[in-house]
N, C-alpha and C positions, 0 to 999 in steps of 0.2 A: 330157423324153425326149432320149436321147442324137442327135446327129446320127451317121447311116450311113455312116460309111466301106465298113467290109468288111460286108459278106452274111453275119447272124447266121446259123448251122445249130446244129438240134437236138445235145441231150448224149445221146440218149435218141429209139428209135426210134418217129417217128410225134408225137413230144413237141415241146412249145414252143420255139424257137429261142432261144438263150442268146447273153450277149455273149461275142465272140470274143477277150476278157482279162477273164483273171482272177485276184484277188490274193489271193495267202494270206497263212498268219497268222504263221508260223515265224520269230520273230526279225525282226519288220516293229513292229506297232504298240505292241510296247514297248521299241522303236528313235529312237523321234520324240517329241515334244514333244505333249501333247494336242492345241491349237488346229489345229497341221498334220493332225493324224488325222482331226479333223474336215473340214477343207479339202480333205484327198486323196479321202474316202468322197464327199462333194459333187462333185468333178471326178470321178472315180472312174465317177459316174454320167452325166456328163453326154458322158465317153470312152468311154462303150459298153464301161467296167470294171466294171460293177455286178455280180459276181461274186465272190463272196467266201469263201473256203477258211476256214471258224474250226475250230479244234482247240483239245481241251485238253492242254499238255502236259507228262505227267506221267505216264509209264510206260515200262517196259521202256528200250530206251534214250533214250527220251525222259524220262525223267524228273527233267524241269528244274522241277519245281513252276514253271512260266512265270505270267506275269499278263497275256499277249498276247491273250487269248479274249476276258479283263474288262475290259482298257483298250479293245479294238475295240468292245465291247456297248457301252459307257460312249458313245464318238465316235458312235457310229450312232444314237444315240439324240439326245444333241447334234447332229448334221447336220440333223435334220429331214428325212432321204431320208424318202421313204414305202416300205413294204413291198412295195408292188406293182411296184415300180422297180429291186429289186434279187432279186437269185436267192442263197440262203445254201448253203452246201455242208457239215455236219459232219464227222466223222471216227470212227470206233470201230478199238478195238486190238485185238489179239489175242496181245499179251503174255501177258496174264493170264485171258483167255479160256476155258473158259465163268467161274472163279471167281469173278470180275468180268463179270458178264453186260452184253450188251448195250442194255438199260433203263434199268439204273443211270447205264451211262456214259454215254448219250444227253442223261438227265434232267440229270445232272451238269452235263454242255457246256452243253446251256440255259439252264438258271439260273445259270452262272458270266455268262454274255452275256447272260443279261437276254429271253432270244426264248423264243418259243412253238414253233416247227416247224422243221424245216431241209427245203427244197423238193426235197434231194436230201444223200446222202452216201456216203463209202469208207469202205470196209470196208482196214482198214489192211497192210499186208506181216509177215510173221512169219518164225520158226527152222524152227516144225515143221509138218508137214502138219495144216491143221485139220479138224474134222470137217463139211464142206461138209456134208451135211445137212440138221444142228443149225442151222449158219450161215443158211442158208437160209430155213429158219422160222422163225430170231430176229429177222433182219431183218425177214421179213414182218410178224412180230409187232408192228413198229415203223411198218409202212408201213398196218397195219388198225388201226393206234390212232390215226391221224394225225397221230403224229409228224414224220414224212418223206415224201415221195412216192416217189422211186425210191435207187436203191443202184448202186452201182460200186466196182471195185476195185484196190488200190494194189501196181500190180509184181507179182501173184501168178507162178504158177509156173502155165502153160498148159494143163497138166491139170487142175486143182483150179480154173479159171474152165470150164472144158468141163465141167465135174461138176456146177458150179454151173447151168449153164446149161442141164444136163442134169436136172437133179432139179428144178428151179423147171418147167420143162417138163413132166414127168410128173405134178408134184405139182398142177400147176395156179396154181404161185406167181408172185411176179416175180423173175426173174433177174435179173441185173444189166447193164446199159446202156451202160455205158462203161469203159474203161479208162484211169485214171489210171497212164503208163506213163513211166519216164526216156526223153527222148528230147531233142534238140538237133543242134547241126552236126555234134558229134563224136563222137556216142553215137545211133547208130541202130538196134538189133540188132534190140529187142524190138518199137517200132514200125515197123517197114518189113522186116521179117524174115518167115519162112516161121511161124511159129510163130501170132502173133498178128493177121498183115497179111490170112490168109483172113477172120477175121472182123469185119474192119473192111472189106475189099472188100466183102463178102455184107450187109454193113448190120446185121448182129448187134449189135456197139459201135462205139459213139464213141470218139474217142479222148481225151482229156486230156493235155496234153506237159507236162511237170514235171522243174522240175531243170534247165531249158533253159538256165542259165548254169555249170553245174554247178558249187553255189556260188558263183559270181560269179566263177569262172577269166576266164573267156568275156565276159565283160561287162567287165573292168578288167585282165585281165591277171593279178592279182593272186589267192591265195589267201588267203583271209580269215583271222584267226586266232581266231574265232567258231568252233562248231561247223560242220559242215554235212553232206549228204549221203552217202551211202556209196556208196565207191569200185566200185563193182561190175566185177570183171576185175581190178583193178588198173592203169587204164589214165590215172589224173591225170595223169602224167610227159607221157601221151602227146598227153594235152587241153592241157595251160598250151602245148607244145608248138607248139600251131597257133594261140596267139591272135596273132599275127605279121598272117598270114594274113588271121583273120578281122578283125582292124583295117583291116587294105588294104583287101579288100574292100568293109569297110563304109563306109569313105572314099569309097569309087569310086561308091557309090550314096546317098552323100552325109546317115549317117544313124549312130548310134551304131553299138556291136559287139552292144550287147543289143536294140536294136529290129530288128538285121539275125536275130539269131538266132530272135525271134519269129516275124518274118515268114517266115525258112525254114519252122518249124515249120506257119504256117499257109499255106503255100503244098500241105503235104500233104492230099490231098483228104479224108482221115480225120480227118483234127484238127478239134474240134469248136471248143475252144477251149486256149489257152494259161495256164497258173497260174505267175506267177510272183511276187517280192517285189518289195517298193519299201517302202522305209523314208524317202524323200522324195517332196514331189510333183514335184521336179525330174525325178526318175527316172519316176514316169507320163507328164507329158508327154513327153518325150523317147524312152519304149516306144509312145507312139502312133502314131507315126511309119511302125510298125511294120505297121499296115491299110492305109494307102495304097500301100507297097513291096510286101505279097501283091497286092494286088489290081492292080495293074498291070503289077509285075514278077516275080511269084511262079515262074515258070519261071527266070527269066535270075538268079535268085538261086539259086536252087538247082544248077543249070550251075556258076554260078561258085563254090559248093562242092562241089563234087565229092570233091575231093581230099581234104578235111580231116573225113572220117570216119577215126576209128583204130580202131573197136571192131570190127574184122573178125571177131577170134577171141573174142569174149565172142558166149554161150548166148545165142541167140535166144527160148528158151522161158521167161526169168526163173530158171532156177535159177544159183545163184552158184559 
């Protein structure tokens, strides 16, 4: 069992407390060498990271036919973690949605990893408005077979989570739990904005912060020349912009750029827990760092960003 830095909080209201990092799978573990994948999943567990983002990816604009799912099932299975030590998170798209139904692609994820259940997962961001509903009840359909336990959702657009939240409620279903949301030093719209921040005050969702280096700007300085997230606003220029900033600072609390920007992030009393990459385990240990600066410094870090929010004029409610 991991030793307690920060004070796990639930993903999911009334639900089990989860660890406060967690790593996905996006251009991480078929970034590394096997034995390290296995050694990071093992530390992983032992940093109160035993949270684990697997996707398959291989749609819409993901569709990298990746092999990150099966090399991570492959490590996890080599580590010898046991099941009940780690928390698994899936993913379903909605590129191709209903066509490709929600079962299929569940089934798919699983067996590409090698696992029987995923103890929770998002429901992915899309073009067009989907048919919440349907969405709805496919999920459920997924959470009465027990495949999954609960469901959240990735960047939606604020009305179409309020529909969801609305129709699981009438229907009698389960809605969804948390919000997997962009959020960081310099990207705050969606989580601390009027749009989504009532229902993470009111205890409705969790929040999930992703993208917190915004591709690794934030974290190194540097834009990667890998794929990476999307630019939402058009405000990159304005992100590379304050890694100055955010190095100094991170300097001044004596801790990298990327364990400082976690710890903002979990300094927010929403944030349930944090998802980000690591393709070393240099770079977990080094983001751990990251629980002990919330938890003791979690205000006076956040003070001392103030300034290096640029997304003033980017939509609060998720639309682009």
């Amino acid at each position: 069992m991991p030793v307690p830095t920060y004070a796990r909080k639930p993903l999911s209201p009334g639900g089990a407390p989860v660890p406060p990092l967690a790593l996905g799978s996006w251009n991480t573990w078929d970034r590394m060498p096997r034995d390290e994948a296995v050694s990071l999943i093992r530390r992983a567990v032992e940093l109160d990271a035993g949270f684990f983002d697997v996707a398959y990816y291989n749609m819409g604009p993901h569709a990298e036919n990746s092999t990150t799912d099966i090399l991570f099932g492959q490590a996890l299975r080599e580590s010898g973690v046991a099941r009940e030590e780690i928390v698994l998170c899936g993913k379903l798209w909605l590129w191709d949605w209903p066509n490709q139904g929600f079962r299929a692609q569940l089934i798919e994820s699983l067996e590409r990893a090698g696992l029987d259940r995923f103890d929770t997962l998002v429901v992915g961001d899309y073009l067009h408005a989907p048919d919440v509903a349907r969405l709805v009840a496919d999920v459920n359909d997924l959470i009465a077979e027990g495949l999954v336990g609960s469901w959240g959702i990735n960047n939606w657009r604020i009305e179409h989570t309020r529909e969801a939240l609305a129709e699981a409620a009438a229907q009698g279903l389960s809605g969804p739990v948390f919000a997997q949301l962009k959020y960081g030093i310099a990207r705050r719209a969606m989580a601390e904005g009027d749009a989504y921040g009532p229902l993470f005050a009111a205890g409705t969702l969790a929040l999930q912060a992703s993208d917190v280096f915004e591709g690794g700007i934030l974290a190194t300085g540097r834009t990667p020349q890998r794929k990476i997230g999307a630019d939402v606003g058009g405000i990159r220029e304005r992100i590379a912009a304050v890694y100055p900033e955010v190095a100094r600072v991170a300097g001044e609390f004596g801790v990298t750029p990327a364990a400082l920007g976690i710890a903002f992030c979990l300094a927010n009393p929403a944030t349930a827990n944090v998802l980000f990459g690591a393709s070393r385990l240099a770079q977990l240990e080094q983001n751990h760092a990251a629980l002990a600066l919330a938890r003791d410094h979690g205000a006076e870090v956040r003070a001392a960003l103030l300034d290096c929010r640029v997304d003033r004029e980017v939509s609060a409610d998720g639309s682009w």
